[in-house]
C-alpha positions as CSV (number, residue, x, y, z in Angstrom):
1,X,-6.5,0.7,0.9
2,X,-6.5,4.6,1.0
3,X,-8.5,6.7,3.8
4,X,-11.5,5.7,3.7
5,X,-14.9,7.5,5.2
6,X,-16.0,5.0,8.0
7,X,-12.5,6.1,10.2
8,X,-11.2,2.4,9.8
9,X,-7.6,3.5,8.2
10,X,-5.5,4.4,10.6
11,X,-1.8,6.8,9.9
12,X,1.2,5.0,11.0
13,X,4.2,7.1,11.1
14,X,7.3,4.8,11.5
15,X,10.5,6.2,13.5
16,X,10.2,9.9,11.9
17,X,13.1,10.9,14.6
18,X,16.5,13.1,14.6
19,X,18.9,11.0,14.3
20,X,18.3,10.9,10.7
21,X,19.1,14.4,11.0
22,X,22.0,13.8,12.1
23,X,23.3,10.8,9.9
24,X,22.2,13.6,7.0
25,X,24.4,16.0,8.4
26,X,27.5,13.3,8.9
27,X,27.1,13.1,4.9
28,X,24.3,10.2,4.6
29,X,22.5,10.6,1.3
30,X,18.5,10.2,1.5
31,X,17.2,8.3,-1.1
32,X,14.1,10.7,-0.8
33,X,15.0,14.4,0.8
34,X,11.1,15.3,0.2
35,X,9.9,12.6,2.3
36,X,9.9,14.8,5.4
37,X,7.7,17.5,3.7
38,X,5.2,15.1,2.3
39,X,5.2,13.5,6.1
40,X,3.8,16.4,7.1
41,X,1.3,17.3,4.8
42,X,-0.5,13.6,5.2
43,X,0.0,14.4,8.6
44,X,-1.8,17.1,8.5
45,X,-4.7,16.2,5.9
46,X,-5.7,13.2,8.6
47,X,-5.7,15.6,11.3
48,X,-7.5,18.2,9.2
49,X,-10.2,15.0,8.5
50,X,-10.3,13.0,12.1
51,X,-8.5,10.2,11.1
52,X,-6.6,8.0,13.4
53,X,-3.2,9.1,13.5
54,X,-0.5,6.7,15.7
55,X,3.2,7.5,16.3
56,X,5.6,4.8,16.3
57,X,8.7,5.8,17.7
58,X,12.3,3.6,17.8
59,X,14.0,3.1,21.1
60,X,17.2,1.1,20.2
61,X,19.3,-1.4,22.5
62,X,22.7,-0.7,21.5
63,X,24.0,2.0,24.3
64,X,25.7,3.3,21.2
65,X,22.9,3.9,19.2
66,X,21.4,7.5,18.2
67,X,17.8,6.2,19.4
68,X,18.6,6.2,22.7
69,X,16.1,7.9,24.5
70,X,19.4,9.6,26.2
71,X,20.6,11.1,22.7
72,X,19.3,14.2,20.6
73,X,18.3,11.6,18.2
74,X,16.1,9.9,19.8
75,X,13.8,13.2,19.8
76,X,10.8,13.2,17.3
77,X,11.6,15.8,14.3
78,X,9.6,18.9,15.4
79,X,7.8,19.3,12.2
80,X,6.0,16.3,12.5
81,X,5.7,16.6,16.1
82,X,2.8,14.2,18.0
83,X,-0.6,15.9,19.1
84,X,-0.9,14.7,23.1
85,X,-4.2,12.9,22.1
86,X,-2.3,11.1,19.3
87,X,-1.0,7.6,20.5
88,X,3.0,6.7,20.5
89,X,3.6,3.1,20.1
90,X,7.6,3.0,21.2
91,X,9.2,-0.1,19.6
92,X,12.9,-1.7,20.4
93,X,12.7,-4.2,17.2
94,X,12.0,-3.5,13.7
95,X,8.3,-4.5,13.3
96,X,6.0,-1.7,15.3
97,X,4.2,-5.0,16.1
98,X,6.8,-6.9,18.4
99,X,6.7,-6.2,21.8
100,X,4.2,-3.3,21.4
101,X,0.4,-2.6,22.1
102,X,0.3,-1.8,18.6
103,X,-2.4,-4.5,17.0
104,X,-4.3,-4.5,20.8
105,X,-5.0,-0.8,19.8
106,X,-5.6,-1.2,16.2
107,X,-8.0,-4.1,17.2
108,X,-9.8,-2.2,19.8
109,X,-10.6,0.6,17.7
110,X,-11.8,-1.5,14.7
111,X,-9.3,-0.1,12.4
112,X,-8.8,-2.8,9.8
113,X,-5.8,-0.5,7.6
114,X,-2.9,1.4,7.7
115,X,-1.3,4.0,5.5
116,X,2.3,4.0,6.4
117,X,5.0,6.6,5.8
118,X,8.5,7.1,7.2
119,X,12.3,5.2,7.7
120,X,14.0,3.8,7.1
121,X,11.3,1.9,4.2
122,X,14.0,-0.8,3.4
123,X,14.2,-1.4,7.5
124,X,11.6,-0.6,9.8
125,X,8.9,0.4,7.4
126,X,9.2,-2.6,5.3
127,X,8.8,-5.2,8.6
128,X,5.9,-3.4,9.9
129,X,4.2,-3.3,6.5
130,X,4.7,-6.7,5.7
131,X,3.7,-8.2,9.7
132,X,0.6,-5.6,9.3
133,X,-0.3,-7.2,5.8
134,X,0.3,-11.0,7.5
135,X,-1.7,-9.8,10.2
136,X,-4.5,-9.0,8.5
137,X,-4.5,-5.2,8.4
138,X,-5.0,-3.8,4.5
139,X,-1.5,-1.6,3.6
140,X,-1.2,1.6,1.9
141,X,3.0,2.5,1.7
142,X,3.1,6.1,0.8
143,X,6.1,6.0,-1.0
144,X,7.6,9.7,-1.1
145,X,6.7,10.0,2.0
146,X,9.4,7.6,2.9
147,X,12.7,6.8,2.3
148,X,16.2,5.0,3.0
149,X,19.9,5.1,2.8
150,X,22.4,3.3,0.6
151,X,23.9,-0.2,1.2
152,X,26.8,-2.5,1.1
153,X,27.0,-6.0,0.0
154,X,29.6,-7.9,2.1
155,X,32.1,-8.0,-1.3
156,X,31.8,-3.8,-1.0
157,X,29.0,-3.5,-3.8
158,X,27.5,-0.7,-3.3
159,X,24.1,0.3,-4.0
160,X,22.6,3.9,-4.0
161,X,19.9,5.0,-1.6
162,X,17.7,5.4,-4.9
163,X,18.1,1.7,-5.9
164,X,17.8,0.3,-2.3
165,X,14.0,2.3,-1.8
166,X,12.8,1.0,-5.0
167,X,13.9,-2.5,-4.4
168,X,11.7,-2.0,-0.9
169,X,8.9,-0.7,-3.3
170,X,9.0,-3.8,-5.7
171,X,9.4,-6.4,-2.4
172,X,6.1,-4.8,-1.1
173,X,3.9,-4.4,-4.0
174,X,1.0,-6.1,-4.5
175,X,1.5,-9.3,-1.8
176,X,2.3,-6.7,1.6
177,X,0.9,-3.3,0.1
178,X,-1.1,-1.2,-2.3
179,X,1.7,1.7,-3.6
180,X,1.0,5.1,-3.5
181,X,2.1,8.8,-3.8
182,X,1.5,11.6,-1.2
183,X,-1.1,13.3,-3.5
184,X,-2.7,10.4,-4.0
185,X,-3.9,10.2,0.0
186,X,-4.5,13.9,-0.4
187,X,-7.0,13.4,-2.9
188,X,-9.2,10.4,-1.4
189,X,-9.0,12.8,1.6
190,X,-10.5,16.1,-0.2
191,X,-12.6,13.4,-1.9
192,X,-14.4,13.0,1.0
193,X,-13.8,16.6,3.1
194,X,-14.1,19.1,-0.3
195,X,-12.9,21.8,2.6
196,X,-9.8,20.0,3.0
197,X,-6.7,22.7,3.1
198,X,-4.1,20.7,1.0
């Protein structure tokens, strides 16, 4: 489910924050490096139309951790910076739903989907779109407007960052979520606002 004229899709971006800046710039490989850009211009289309927009934000447990809200990384990236009438839903597990007022809101407002970009997808964007889609809620995953890092089987396997996303993809498809590209959102938008700047 795609934005949708009657306001009842909401924009969920999922943990959109620095220290993936900085695990970047430490040598991590993105299995995506457009995701970022495409972010914004989603971002920017549902502003552009009214649409619900909602911030989730990670606020990890381990003192160690780059989300601390004590560490640079914790800090949103600026480019997709929140709007102080846009709500931030600040999450210590991965599901934006645990421990959050995150369905409260969504239920409040009548907003019955969710088009979800962000990171990591194979993490914290794959929990909260498959507890949305158990939940009820109708999913859109943008899927370049996401992305991931490689992995490590326990025998040293390792998988590229490329490999892990679609594997997220293929989990998702279908039974948690309806697949789509960035300029597939910014169509249905201009669809229904012709005066859309995208």
């Amino acid at each position: 489910m795609i934005p949708d004229p009657n306001n009842r899709n909401a924009l969920l971006t999922v943990d959109v924050q620095e220290a993936f800046r900085l695990m970047d710039a430490e040598g991590a490989v993105p299995s995506n490096p457009d995701a970022l850009e495409n972010i914004c211009r989603i971002l920017d289309s549902y502003r552009q139309t009214g649409q619900q927009v909602i911030h989730v934000r990670h606020f990890s447990r381990n003192p160690e951790s780059k989300f601390r809200p004590d560490k640079p990384g914790y800090r949103v990236m600026p480019e997709a910076q929140e709007l102080q009438s846009e709500p931030v839903i600040v999450k210590r597990e991965n599901s934006a739903f645990i421990g959050t007022e995150l369905e409260a809101f969504l239920r409040e407002h009548e907003l019955t989907s969710l088009t979800i970009v962000g990171a990591t997808i194979n993490h914290c964007v794959e929990t909260t779109a498959r507890m949305a889609a158990n939940l009820g809620f109708r999913v859109t995953l943008v899927s370049d407007a996401t992305w991931t890092y490689g992995l490590t089987e326990p025998d040293g396997t390792v998988f590229p960052a490329k490999l892990a996303h679609a594997v997220s993809l293929a989990n998702l498809r279908g039974e948690f979520a309806d697949i789509r590209l960035t300029q597939d959102i910014l169509t249905t938008l201009k669809a229904f606002r012709p005066d859309l700047n995208v």
